[in-house]
N, C-alpha and C positions, 0 to 999 in steps of 0.2 A: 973133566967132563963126567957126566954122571953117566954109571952104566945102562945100556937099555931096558927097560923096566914095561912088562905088561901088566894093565889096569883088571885083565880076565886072567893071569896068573894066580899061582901057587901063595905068592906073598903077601900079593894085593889085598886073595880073598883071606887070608888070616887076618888079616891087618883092619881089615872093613868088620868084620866080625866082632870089633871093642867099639864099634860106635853102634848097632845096629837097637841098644833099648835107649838111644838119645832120640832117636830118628823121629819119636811122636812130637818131643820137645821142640824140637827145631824144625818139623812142618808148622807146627800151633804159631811160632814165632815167626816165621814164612805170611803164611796166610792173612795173619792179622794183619802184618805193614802192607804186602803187595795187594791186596784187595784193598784195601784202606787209600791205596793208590787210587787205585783203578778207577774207586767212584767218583774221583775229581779229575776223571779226562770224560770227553764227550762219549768218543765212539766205544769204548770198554765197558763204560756205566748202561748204556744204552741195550749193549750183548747182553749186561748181569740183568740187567729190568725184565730180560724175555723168561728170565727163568720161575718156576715156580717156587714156595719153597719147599718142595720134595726133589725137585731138581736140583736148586743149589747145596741142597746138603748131598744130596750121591755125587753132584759135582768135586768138593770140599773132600766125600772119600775117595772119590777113584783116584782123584792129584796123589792124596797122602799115600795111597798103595802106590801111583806111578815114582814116585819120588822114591819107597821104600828101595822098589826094583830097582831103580838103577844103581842104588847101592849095595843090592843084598849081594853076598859071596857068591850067590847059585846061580847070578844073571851073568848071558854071556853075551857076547857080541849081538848073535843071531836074534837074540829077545829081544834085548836093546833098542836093535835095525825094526825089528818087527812093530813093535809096540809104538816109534816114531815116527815110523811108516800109515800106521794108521791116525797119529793124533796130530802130526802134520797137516793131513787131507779135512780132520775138522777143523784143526783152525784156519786153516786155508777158508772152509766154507763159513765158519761165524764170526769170520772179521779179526782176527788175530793176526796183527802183521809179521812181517821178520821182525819189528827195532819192538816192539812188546816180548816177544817171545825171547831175544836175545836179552834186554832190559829181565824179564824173569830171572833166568837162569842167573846170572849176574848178581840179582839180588838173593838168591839162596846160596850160589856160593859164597856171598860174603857171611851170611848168616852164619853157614853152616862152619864155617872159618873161626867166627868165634864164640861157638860152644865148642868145637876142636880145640879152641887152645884153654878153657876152662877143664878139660878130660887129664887127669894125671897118666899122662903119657909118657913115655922114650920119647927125643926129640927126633929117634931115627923112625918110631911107628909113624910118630904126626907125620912126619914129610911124608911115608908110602902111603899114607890117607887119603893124604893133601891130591899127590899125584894120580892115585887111582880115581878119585871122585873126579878132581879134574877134567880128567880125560872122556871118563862116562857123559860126563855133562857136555863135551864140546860134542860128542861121538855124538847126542842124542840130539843136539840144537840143529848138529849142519845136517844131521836127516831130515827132521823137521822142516829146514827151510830147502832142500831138494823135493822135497815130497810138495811143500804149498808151491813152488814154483811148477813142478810137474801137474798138480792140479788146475794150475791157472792154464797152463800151456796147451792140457785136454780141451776146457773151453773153446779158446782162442782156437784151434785145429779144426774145431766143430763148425765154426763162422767162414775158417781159409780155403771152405770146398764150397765150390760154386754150386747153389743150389739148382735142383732138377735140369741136369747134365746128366746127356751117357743114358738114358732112360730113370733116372731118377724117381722115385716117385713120393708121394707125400707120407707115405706110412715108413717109406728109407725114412727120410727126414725128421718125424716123430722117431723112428726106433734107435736111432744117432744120438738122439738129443736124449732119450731117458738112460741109458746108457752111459750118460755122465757122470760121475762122482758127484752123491750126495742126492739125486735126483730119484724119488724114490715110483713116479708115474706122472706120464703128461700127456694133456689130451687135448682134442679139439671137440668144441660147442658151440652150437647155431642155437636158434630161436624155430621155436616148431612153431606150428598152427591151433597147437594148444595153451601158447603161453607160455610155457618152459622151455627148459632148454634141453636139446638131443646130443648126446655123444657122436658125432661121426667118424672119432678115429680115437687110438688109447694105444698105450703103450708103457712097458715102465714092469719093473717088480710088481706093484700093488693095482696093475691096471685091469685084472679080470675082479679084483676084489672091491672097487671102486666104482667098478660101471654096475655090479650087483647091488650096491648100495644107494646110488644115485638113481637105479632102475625102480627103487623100491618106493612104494604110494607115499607122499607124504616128502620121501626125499629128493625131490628133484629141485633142481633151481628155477627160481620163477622169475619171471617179467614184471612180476606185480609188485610192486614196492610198499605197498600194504602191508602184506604179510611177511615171517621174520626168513621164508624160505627167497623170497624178491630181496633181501636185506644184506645179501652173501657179496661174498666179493666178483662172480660172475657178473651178476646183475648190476653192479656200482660199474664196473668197467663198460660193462656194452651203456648203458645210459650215458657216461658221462666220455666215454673215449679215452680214460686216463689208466694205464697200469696201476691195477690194485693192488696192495703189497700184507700177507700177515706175516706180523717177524712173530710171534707166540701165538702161536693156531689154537692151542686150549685156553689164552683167557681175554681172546678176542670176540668183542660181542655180536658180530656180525655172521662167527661161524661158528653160535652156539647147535645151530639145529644137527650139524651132522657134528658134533666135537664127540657124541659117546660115542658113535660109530669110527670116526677116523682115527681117534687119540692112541685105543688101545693096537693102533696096525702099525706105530710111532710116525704119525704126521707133527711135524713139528713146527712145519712154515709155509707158507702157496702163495704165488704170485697169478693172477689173470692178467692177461695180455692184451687187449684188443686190435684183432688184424685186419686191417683195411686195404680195400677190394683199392679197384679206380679211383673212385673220392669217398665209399662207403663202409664202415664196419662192417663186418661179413660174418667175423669168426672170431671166439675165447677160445686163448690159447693158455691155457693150468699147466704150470708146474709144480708138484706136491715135491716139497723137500726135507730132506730126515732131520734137520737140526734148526735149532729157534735163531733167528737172525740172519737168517741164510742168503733172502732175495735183496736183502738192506744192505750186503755187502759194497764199498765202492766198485769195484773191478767188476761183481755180478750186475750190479744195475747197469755198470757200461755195455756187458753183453747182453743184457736183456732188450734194451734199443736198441743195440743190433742186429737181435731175434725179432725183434718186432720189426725191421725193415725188412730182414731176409724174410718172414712170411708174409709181410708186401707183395714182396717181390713173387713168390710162390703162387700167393692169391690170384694176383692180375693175371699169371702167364696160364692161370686153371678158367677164370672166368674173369669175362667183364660186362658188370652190372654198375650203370651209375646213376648216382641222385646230384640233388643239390646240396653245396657243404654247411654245415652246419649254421643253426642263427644262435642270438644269442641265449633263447629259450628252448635249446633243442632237446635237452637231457629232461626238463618239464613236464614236453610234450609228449618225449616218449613212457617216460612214467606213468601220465594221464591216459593215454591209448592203454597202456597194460595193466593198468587197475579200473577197470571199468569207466573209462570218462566219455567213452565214442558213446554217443547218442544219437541216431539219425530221423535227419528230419527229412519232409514231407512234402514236397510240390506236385499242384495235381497237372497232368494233360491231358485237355481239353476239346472236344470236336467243337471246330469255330464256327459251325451251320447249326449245329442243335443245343451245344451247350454241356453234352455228356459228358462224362469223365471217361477218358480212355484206359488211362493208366497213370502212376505214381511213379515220378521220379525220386528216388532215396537220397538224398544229398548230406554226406558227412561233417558231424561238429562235436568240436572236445567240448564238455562242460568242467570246468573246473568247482574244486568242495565249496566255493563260494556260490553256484552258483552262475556263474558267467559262461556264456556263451561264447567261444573260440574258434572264427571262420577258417575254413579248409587255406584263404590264401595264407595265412598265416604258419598254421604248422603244419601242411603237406610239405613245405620245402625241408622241415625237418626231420622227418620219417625217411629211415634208409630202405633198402628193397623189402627186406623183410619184414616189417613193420607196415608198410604200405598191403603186403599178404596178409597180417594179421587183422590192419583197416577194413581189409575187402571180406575178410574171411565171418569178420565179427559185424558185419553191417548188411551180407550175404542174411545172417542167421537171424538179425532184427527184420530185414523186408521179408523171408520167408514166415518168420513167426506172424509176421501182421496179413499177409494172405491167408494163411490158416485161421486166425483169427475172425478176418473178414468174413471167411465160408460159412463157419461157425453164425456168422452171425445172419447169413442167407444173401452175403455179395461176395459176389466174384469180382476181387483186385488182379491188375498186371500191374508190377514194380520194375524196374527200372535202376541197375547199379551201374556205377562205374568199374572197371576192369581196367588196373592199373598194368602198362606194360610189362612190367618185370615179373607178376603173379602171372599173367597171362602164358610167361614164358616156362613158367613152373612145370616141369615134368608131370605131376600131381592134380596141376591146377583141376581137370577138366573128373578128374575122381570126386576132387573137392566136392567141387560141384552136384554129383551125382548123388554124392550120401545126401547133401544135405538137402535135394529134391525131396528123397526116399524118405528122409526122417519127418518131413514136414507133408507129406502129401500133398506134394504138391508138381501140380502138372510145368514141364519143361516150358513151354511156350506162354506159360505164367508170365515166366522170368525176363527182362531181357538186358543182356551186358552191353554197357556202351563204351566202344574201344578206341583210343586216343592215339593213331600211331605215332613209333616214334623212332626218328631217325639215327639211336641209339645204336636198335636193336636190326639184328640181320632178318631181312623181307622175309627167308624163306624161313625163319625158322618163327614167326608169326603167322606166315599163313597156313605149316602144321599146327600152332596151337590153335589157329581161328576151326582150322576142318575138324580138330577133336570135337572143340565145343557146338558146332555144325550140327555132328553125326547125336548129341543131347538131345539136338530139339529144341534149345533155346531161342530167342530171339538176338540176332545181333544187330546193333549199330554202330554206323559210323558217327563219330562224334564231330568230327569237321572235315569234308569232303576239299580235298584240295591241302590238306598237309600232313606233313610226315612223308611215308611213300605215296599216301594216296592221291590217285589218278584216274583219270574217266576209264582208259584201260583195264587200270588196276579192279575197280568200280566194278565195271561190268563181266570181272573172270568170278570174282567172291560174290558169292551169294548174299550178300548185307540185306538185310529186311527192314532197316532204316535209314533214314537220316536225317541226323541232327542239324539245321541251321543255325550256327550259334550268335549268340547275340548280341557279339560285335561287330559284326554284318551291318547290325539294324543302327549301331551308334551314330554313323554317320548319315542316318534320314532326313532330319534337318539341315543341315549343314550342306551339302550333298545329296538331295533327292535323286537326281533324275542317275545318275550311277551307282545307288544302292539300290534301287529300283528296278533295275536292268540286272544287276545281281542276285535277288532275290528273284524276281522272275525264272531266271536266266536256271539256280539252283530247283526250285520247283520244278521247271518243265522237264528237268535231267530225270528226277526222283518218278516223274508220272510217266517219261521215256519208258524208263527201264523198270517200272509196275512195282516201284517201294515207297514207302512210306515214309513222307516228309513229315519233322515234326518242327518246329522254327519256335528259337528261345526267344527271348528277353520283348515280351509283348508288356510294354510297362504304361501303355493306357489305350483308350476307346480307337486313339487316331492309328496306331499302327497296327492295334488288329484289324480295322478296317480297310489298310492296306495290303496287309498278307492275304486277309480274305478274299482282296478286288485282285487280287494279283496269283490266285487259283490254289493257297493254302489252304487245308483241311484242319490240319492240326496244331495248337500250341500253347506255352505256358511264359506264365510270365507275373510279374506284380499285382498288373491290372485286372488279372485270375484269381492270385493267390499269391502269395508270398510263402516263404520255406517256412513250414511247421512243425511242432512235434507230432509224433505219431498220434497222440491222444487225443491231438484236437481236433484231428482229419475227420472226427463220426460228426462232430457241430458244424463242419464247413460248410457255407453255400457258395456259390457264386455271385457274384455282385453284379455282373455284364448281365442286361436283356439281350440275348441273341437274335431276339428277333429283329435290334438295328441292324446288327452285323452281320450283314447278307452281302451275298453277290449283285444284289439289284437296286440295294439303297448303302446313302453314308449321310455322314453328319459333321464331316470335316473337309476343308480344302486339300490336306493331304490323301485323305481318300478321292479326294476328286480329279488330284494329280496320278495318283495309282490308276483308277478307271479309264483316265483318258491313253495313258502310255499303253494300258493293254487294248484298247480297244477303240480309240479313234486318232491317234496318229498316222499322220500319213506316210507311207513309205514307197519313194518313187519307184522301188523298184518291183512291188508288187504290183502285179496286172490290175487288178480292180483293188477301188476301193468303197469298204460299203459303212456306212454310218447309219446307226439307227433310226426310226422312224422319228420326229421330235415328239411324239406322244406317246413313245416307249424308255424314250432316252434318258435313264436315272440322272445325267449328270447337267442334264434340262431340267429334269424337276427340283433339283438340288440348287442349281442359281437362282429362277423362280421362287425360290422362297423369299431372296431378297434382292426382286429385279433393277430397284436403284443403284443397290453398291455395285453388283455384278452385271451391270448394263452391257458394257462392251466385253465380256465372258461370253453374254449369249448371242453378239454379235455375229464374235468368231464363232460359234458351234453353228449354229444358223447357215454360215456358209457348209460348213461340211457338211451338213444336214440336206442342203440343197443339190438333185443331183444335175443341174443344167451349168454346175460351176465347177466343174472338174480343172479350169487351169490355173483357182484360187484355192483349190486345195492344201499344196505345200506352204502358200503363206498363212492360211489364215490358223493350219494347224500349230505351225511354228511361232503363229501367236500368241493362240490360245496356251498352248505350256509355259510363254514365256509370262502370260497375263498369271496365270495360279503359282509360279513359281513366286513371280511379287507377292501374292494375298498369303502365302506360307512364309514369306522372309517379315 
């Protein structure tokens, strides 16, 4: 048995001492085969590609000095430990597995074996050579593979504690995670109201020196994918919903614009994340990491899905905002929205007695570089909460610029936006609002927001954001009375200053007269109950504003008005309708003459009297009278109710007469 023999002894180190001017020889011959390898396996070639070449050559010297060390006489144990202790934890993070690293070592000790036995030696030195080298290299491999196991194991610990427990909070949870080996700052970013994106949380070594440089003009990330600042890996993720990944941050072209800033603080690789709320992206989640190849690793991309579920999960239990999930055009549209593609257009409303223009409804359309016109059904479903805030924010600042404009030009406009529930619910929202009153001069009751409840969202914490925007001054409407929370109850506690009759109310007027009839009625008589202002959509020719009109509406807009425009063509507009048919006391249609009769000469037995106009007052007598042949027995039945010594042919001859105009409309 051979005697016990240390590698950090007296003997070792004399003995290591006759090889120590081969040691360049035998890295050169090293490096050339095991790299030579390396570029014909996938995931090693892939690590070299991240490098520069001022990196692979200080890479090529540090190896050749680590290689020296662990042979020089003057390295001990403790250096040894030390130095594997660190170069362990990189390969752990650039993808260097144990069977590479073992594979290594392996192949320099065979190397190094045979320029040892070209060295005119003692066969007793070679063996203490042998031995000592030996030993160094096992000492240094099995540190190495405790240190990448220990590094894996830190991850893996960081995922096995149940997020926001015990008081937990989100900046724990950031300050955990930067805290990591190799993770040099990580933060979270939303999408502000400017287009960019806000830091809301940072953490990390470089994270006060990061948020300085992202804070700085010019360097924030953008929404707009125009420009090379839209082009970063933030913005690719929130667009597309996909983990962005840089393995080489300095010769990535997407992250040219901050690379002189980040390079020299040694940024080397960054992953965005995107964290989704209920069904919505919400938040980028950045991890900046010190080494090239870092987020590419297998084991890291497994922990990064399941950093991106555990901030899921974190998301949902802080807020829940939801939209609709994505279409197949979603990353497009929102692209389009953040590079200027919102362009809103223009419908006017209408007073249906005189023909005035009340006010302008703002109705939102993406135009894409082609030119094409992109309606709201289409990519509203694809716009997350926040983006729906930048919708309302950037379409807010077209309908106030076009009032100011109008004044300018010696008219006074009221416009008309929609307020999407989730901006509604914004902390901010009713600020929003207030600047950009202030910036445009323009009076609050100019404006007014049309509010779409939504059973989403919690009642009470809508009807604070309705009383912020209240105490402005603005006008508000209800957009459709009877959904969402809304209720006559409801109705009569908020002050709403409108309401919108929408118009799919009116879709079923043919088909279904005499019950859309009764509806519309029914909603108008509410609105003039309670002293607000009815406005009724979808007026799409002569026959049904003649209806809304005989049925005691004031105001509305619709095709047979206008059609949605661009801003610029609203100064060429006229109106097409003579208002002077569309009156309370003449029509021109049998649907109008179905509307006149329901409000005004049906019988109802249970009203005490019934009184019928005189026949030489009665519009819907002069209105048969034009064609007394077709409509013979039309003026049969009115004749009787007209008469008043026949009170016990009332009920039938009214229930004729609807049932006779019901025929002449089918």
């Amino acid at each position: 048995m051979e005697p016990p023999f240390d590698p950090f002894g007296e003997d070792a180190t004399q003995s290591l001492g006759a090889v120590q001017s081969h040691l360049d020889r035998i890295g050169n011959d090293f490096f050339g085969f095991f790299y030579a390898a390396l570029q014909q396996q996938s995931t090693p070639s892939k690590i070299l590609q991240c490098l520069t070449p001022d990196e692979w050559k200080k890479l090529l010297e540090t190896q050749a000095n680590y290689l020296k060390n662990l042979i020089s006489p003057q390295s001990t144990v403790e250096s040894i430990t030390a130095r594997a202790t660190q170069l362990g934890q990189v390969h752990a993070l650039v993808g260097i597995s144990g069977s590479w690293l073992t594979r290594a070592m392996s192949t320099y000790w065979g190397i190094f074996r045979r320029h040892l036995d070209t060295l005119p030696l003692m066969t007793r030195e070679r063996h203490k050579i042998m031995r000592a080298v030996a030993a160094r290299l096992l000492l240094d491999v099995e540190v190495q593979l405790d240190h990448i196991q220990l590094v894996m194991d830190k991850y893996n610990v960081h995922l096995s504690v149940p997020p926001l427990i015990h008081g937990r909070k989100k900046q724990s949870e950031l300050d955990d995670l930067a805290s990591l080996p190799g993770i040099l700052a990580c933060q979270i970013l939303r999408p502000n109201t400017q287009g960019s994106f806000s830091i809301e949380r940072s953490s990390g070594t470089l994270s006060s020196e990061l948020t300085r440089i992202l804070g700085t003009p010019g360097m924030h990330p953008l929404l707009d994918t125009r420009v090379p600042a839209g082009q970063g890996l933030i913005a690719s993720a929130w667009h597309t919903g996909q983990v962005q990944t840089s393995n080489a941050y300095g010769q990535d072209p997407r992250t040219q614009v901050w690379q002189p800033f980040f390079l020299p603080l040694g940024v080397r690789s960054a992953v965005a994340i995107p964290i989704r709320g209920t069904q919505d992206i919400e938040s980028i989640l950045v991890l900046i990491g010190r080494y090239p190849h870092q987020f590419a690793v297998d084991w890291i991309q497994t922990f990064i899905t399941s950093l991106q579920n555990r901030w899921h999960q974190i998301s949902v239990t802080y807020h829940t905002v939801t939209r609709s999930p994505d279409t197949p055009n979603s990353s497009f549209y929102r692209k389009l929205l953040h590079s200027n593609g919102l362009k809103m257009f223009v419908q006017p409303v209408l007073d249906l007695h005189t023909g005035n223009l009340v006010k302008i409804e703002a109705l939102a359309r993406l135009v894409d570089p082609s030119g094409q016109v992109i309606p709201p059904n289409e990519f509203i479903p694809a716009l997350r909460a926040s983006d729906l805030t930048t919708l309302f924010l950037q379409g807010l600042e077209q309908c106030l610029g076009l009032i100011q404009t109008s004044r300018e030009n010696g008219q006074e406009v009221h416009v008309a936006l929609n307020l999407p529930p989730s901006t509604l619910l914004h902390p901010e929202c009713a600020m929003w609002i207030d600047e950009n009153l202030r910036k445009h001069a323009v009076l609050p009751q100019q404006l007014t927001l049309e509010l779409l409840e939504d059973q989403e969202f919690d009642i009470h914490e809508v009807d604070r954001a309705m009383k912020r925007l209240n105490r402005l001054g603005v006008q508000l409407a209800i957009d459709d009375l009877g959904s969402g929370y809304s209720s006559l109850q409801r109705f009569s506690d908020f002050p709403f200053d409108i309401i919108k009759i929408d118009r799919s109310i009116l879709k079923n007027l043919s088909s279904d007269p005499i019950k859309t009839l009764k509806l519309i009625r029914t909603m108008i008589q509410i609105g003039q109950d309670f002293e607000r202002t009815v406005i009724v959509e979808g007026l799409e020719n002569i026959d049904i504003i003649e209806v809304v009109t005989l049925l005691g509406g004031r105001f509305g807009q619709g095709y047979a008005l206008a059609r949605p425009m661009p801003i610029r063509a609203l100064k060429s507009w006229t109106c097409p309708i003579d208002f002077s048919l569309a009156t309370q006391n003449t029509f021109q249609s049998y649907l109008g003459a179905l509307a006149y009769y329901w409000r005004h000469l049906r019988f109802d037995p249970t009203t005490p009297q019934f009184f019928a106009p005189p026949p030489e007052t009665c519009p819907l007598r002069s209105f048969l009278l034009r064609h007394p042949l077709e409509n013979k027995i039309g003026i049969t039945h009115l004749e009787v109710l007209s008469t008043p010594n026949s009170p016990d042919k009332y009920q039938e001859s009214s229930n004729r007469l609807r049932q006779w105009l019901l025929e002449r409309i089918g």
